[in-house]
PDB file of N, CA, C and O in Angstrom:
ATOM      1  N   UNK A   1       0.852  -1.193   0.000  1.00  0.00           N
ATOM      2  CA  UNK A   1       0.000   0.000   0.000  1.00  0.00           C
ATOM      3  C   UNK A   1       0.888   1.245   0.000  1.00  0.00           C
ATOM      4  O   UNK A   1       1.683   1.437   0.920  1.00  0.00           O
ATOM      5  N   UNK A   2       0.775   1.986  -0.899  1.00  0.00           N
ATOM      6  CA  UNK A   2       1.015   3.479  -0.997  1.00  0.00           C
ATOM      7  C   UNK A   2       0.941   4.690  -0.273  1.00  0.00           C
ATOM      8  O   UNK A   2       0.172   5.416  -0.903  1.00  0.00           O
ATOM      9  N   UNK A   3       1.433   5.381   0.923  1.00  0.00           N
ATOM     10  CA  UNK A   3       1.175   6.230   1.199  1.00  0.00           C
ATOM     11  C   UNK A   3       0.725   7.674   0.636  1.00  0.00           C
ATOM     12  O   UNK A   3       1.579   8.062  -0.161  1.00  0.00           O
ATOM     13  N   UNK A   4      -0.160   8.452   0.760  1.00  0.00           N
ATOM     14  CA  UNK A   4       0.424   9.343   0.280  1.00  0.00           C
ATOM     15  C   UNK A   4       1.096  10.808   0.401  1.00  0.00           C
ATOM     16  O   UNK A   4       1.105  11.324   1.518  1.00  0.00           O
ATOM     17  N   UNK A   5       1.396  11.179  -0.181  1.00  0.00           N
ATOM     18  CA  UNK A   5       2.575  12.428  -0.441  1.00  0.00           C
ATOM     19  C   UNK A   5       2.294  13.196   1.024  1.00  0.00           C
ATOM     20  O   UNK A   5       2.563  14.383   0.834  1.00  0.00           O
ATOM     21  N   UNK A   6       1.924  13.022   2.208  1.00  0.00           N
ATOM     22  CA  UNK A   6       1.484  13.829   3.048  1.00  0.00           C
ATOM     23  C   UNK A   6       2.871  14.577   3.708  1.00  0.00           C
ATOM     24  O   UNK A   6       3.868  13.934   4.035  1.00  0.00           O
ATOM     25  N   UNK A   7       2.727  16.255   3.860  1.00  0.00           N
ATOM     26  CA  UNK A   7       4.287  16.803   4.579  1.00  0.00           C
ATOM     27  C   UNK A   7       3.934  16.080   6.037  1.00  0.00           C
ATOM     28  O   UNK A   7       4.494  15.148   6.613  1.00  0.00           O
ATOM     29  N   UNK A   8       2.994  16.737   6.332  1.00  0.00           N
ATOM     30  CA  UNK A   8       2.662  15.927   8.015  1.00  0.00           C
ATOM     31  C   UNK A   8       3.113  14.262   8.883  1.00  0.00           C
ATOM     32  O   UNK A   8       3.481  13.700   9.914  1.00  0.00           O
ATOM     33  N   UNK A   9       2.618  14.118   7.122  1.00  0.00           N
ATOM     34  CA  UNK A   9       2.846  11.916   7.973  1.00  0.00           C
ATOM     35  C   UNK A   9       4.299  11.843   7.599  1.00  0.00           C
ATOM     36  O   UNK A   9       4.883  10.993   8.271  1.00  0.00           O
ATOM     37  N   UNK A  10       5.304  12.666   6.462  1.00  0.00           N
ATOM     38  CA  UNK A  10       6.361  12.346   6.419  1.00  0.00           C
ATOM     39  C   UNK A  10       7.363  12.875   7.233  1.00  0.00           C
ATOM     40  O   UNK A  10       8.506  12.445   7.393  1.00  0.00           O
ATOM     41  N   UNK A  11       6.569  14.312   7.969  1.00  0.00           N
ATOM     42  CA  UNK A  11       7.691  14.738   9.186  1.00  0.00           C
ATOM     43  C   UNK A  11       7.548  13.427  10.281  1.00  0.00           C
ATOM     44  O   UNK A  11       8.451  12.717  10.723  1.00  0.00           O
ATOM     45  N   UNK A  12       6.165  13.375  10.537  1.00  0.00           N
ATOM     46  CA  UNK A  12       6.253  12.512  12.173  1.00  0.00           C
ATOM     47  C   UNK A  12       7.066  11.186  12.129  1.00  0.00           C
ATOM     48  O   UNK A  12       7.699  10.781  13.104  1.00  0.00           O
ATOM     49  N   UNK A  13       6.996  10.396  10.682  1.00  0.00           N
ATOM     50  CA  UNK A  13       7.891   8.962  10.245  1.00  0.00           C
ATOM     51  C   UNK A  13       9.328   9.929  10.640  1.00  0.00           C
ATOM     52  O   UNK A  13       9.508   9.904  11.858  1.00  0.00           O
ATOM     53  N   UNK A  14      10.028  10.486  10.147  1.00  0.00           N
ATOM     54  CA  UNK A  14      11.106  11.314  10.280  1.00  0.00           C
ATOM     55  C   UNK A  14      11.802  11.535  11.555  1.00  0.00           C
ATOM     56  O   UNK A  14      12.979  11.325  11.851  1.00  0.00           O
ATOM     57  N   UNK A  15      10.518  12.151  12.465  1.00  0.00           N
ATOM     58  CA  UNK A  15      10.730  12.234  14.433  1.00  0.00           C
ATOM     59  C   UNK A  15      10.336  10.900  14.482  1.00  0.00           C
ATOM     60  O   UNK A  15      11.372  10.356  14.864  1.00  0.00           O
ATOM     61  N   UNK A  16       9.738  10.270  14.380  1.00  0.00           N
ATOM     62  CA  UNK A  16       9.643   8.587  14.687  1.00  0.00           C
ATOM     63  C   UNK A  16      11.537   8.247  14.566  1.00  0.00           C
ATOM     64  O   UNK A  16      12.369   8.052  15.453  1.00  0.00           O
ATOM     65  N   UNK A  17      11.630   8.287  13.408  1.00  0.00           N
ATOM     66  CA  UNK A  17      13.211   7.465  12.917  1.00  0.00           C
ATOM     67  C   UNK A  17      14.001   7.686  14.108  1.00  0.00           C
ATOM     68  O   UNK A  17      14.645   6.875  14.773  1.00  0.00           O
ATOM     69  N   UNK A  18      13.776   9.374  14.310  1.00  0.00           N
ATOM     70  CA  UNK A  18      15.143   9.921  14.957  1.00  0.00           C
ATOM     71  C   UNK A  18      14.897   9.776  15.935  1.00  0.00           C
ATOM     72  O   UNK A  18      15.965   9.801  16.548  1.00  0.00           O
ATOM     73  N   UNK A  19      13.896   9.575  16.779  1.00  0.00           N
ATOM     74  CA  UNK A  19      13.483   9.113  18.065  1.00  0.00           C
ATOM     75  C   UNK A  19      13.742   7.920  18.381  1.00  0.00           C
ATOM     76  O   UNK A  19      14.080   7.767  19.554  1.00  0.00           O
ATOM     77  N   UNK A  20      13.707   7.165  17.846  1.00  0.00           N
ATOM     78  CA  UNK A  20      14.091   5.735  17.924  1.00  0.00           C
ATOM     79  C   UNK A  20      15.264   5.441  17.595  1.00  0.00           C
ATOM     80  O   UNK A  20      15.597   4.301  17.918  1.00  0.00           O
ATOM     81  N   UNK A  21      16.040   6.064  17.054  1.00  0.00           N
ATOM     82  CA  UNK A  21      17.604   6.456  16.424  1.00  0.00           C
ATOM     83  C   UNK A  21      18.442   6.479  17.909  1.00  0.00           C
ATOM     84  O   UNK A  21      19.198   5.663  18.436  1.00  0.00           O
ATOM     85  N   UNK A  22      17.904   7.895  18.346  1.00  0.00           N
ATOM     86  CA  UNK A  22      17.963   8.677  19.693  1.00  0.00           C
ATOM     87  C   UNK A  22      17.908   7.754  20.846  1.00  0.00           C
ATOM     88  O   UNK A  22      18.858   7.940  21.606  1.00  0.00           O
ATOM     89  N   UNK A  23      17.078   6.792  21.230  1.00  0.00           N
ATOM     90  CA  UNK A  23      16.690   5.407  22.043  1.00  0.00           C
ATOM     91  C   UNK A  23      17.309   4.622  22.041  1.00  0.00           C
ATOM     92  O   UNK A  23      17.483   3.866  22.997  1.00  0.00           O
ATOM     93  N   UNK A  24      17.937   4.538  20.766  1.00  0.00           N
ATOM     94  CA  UNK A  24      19.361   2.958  20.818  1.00  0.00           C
ATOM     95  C   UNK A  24      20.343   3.498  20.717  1.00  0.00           C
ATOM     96  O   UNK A  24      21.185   2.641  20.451  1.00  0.00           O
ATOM     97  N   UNK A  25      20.798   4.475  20.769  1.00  0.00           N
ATOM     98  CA  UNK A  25      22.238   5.318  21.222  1.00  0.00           C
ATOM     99  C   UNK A  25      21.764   5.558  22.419  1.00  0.00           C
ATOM    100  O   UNK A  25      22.058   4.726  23.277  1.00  0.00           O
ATOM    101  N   UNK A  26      21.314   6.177  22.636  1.00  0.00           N
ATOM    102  CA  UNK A  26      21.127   5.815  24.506  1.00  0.00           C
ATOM    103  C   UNK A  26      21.184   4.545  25.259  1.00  0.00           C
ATOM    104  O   UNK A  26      21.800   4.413  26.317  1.00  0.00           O
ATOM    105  N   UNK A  27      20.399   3.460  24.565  1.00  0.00           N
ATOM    106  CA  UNK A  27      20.376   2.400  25.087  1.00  0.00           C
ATOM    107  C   UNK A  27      21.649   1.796  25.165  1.00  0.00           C
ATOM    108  O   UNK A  27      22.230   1.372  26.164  1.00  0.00           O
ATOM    109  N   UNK A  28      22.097   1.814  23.690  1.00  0.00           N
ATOM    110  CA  UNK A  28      23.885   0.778  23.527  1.00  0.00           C
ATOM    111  C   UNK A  28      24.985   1.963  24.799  1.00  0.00           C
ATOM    112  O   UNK A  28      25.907   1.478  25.454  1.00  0.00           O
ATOM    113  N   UNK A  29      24.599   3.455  24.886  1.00  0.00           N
ATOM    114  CA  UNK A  29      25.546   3.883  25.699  1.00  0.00           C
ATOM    115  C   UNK A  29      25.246   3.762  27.280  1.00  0.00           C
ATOM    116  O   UNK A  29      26.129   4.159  28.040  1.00  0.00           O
ATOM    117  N   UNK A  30      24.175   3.293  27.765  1.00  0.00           N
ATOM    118  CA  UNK A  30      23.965   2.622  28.971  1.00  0.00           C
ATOM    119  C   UNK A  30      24.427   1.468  29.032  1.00  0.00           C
ATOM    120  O   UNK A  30      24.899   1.181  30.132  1.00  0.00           O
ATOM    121  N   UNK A  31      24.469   0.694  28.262  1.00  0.00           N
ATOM    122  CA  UNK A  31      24.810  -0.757  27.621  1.00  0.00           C
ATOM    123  C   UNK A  31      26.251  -0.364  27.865  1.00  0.00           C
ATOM    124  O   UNK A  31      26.778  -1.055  28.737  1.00  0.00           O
ATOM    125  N   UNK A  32      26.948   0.465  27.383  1.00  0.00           N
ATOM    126  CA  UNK A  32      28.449   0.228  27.099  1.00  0.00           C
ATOM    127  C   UNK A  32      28.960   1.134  28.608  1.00  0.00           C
ATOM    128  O   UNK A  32      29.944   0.703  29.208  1.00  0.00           O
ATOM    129  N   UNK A  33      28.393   2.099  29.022  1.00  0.00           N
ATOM    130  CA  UNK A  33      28.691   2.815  30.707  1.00  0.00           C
ATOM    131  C   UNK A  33      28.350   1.223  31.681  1.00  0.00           C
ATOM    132  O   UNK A  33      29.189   1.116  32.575  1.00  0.00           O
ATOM    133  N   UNK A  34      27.527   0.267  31.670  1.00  0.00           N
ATOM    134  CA  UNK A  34      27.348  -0.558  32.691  1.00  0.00           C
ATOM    135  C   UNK A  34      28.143  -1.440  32.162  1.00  0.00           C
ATOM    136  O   UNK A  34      28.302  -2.260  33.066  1.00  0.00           O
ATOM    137  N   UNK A  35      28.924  -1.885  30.981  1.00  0.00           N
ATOM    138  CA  UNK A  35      30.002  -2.990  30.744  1.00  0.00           C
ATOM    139  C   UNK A  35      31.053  -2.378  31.453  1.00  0.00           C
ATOM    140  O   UNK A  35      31.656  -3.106  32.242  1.00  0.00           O
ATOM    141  N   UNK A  36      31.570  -0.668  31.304  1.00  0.00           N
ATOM    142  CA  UNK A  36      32.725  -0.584  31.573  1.00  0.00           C
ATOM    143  C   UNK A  36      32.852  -0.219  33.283  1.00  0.00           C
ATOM    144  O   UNK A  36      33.946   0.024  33.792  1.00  0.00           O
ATOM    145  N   UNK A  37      31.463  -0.222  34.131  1.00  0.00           N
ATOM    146  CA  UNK A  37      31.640  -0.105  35.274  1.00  0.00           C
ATOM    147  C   UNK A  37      32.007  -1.528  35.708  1.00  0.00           C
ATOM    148  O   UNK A  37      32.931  -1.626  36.515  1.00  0.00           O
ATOM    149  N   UNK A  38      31.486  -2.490  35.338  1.00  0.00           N
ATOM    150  CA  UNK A  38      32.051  -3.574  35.846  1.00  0.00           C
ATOM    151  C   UNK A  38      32.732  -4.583  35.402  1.00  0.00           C
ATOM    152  O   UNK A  38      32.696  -5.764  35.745  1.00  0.00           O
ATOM    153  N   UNK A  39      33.749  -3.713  34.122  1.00  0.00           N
ATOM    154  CA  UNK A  39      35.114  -4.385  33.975  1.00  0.00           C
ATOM    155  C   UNK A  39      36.075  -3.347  35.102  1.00  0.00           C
ATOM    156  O   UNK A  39      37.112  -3.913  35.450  1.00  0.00           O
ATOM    157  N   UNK A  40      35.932  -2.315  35.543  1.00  0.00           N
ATOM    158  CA  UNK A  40      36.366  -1.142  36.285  1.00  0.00           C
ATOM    159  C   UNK A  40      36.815  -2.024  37.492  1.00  0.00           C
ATOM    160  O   UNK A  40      37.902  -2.343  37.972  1.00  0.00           O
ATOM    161  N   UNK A  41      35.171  -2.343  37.846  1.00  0.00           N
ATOM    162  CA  UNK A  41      34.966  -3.698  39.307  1.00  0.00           C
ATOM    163  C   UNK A  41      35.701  -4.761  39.222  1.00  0.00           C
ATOM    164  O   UNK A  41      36.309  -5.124  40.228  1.00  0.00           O
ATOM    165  N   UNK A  42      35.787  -5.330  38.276  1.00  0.00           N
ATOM    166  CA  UNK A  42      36.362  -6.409  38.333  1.00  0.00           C
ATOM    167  C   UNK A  42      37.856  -7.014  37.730  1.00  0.00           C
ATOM    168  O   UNK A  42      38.404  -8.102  37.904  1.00  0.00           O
ATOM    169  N   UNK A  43      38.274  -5.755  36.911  1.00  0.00           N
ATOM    170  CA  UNK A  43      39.586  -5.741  36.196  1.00  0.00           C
ATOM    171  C   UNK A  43      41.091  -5.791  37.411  1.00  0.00           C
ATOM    172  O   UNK A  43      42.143  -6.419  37.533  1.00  0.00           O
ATOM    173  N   UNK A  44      40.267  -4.598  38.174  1.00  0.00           N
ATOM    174  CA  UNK A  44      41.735  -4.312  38.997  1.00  0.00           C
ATOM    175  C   UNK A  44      41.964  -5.664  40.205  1.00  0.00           C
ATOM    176  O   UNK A  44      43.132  -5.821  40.562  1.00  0.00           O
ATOM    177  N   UNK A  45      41.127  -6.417  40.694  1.00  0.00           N
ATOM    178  CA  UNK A  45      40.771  -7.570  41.715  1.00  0.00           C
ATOM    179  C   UNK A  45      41.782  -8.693  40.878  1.00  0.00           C
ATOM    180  O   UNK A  45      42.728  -9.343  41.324  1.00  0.00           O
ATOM    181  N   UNK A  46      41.294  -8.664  39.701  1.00  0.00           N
ATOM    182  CA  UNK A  46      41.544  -9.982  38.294  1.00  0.00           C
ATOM    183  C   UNK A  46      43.214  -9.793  38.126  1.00  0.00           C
ATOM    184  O   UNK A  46      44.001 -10.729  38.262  1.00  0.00           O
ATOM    185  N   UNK A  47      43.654  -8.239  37.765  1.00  0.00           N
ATOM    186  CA  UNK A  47      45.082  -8.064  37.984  1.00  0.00           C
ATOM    187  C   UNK A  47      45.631  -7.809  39.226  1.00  0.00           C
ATOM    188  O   UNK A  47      46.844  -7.633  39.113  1.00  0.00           O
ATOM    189  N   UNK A  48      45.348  -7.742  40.052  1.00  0.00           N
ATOM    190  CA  UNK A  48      46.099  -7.820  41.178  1.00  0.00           C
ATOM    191  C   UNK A  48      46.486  -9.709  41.906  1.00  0.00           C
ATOM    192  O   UNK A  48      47.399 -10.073  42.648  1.00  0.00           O
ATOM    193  N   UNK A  49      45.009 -10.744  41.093  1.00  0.00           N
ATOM    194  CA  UNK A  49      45.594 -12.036  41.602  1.00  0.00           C
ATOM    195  C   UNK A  49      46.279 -12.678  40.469  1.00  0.00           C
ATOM    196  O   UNK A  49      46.568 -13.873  40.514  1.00  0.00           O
ATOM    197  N   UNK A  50      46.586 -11.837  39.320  1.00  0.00           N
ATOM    198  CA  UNK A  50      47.533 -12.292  38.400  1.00  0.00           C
ATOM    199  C   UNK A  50      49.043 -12.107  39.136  1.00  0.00           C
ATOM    200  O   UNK A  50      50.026 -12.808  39.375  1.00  0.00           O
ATOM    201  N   UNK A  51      48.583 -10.671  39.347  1.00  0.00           N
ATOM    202  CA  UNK A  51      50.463 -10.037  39.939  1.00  0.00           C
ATOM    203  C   UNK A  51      50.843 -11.275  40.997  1.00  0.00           C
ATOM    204  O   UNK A  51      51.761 -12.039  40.698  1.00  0.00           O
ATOM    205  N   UNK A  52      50.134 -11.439  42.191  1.00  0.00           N
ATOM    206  CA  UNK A  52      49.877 -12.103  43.033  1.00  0.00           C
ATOM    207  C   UNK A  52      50.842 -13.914  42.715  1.00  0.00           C
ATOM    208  O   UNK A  52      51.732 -14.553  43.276  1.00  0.00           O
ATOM    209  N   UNK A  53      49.939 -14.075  41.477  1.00  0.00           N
ATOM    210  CA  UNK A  53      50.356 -15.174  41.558  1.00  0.00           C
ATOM    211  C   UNK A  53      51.728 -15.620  41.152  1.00  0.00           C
ATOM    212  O   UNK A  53      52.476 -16.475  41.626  1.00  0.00           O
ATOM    213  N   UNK A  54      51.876 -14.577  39.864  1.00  0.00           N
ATOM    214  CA  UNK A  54      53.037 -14.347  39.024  1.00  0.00           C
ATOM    215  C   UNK A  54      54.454 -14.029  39.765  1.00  0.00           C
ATOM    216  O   UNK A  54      55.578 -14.254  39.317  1.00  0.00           O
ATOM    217  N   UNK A  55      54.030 -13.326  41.273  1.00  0.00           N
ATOM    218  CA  UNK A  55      55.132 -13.086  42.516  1.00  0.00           C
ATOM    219  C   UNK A  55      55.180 -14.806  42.670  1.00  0.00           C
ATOM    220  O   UNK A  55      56.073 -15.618  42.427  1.00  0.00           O
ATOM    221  N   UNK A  56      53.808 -14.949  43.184  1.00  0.00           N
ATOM    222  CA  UNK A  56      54.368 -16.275  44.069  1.00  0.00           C
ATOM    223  C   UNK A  56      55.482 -17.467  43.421  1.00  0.00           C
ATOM    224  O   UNK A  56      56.389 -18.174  43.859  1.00  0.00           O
ATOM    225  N   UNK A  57      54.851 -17.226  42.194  1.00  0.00           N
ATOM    226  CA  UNK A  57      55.937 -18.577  41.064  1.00  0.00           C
ATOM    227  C   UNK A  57      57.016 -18.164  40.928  1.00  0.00           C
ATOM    228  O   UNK A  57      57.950 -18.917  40.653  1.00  0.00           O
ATOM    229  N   UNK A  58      57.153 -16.943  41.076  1.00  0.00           N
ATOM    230  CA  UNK A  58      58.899 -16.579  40.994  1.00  0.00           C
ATOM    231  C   UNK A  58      59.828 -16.399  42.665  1.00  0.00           C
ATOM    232  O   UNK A  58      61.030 -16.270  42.895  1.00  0.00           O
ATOM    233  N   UNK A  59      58.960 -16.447  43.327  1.00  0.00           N
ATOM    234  CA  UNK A  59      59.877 -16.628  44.683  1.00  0.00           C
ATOM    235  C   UNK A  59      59.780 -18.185  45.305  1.00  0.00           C
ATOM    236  O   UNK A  59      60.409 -18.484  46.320  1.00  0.00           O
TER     237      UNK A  59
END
């Protein structure tokens, strides 16, 4: 089915796009702020029982 030529229905599809555009860049950058809080959490714990261990095998 054909829409037609309307300025009205083709602005709101338009703020639709970019709104929803707008929603998954937000979403993936909540997505990517809560990966890097808890590689933050859990990176420095992870290298410190590397160092840890890497001492112990050499003494």
């Amino acid at each position: 089915m054909l829409k037609g030529c309307d300025i009205s229905d083709m602005n709101n599809d338009h703020i639709n796009m970019m709104r929803d555009a707008l929603c998954c860049s937000l979403y993936m950058f909540y997505m990517l702020l809560g990966l890097a809080h808890l590689v933050s959490k859990f990176l420095p714990s992870f290298c410190i029982k590397l160092v840890k261990n890497s001492v112990d095998e050499r003494s």
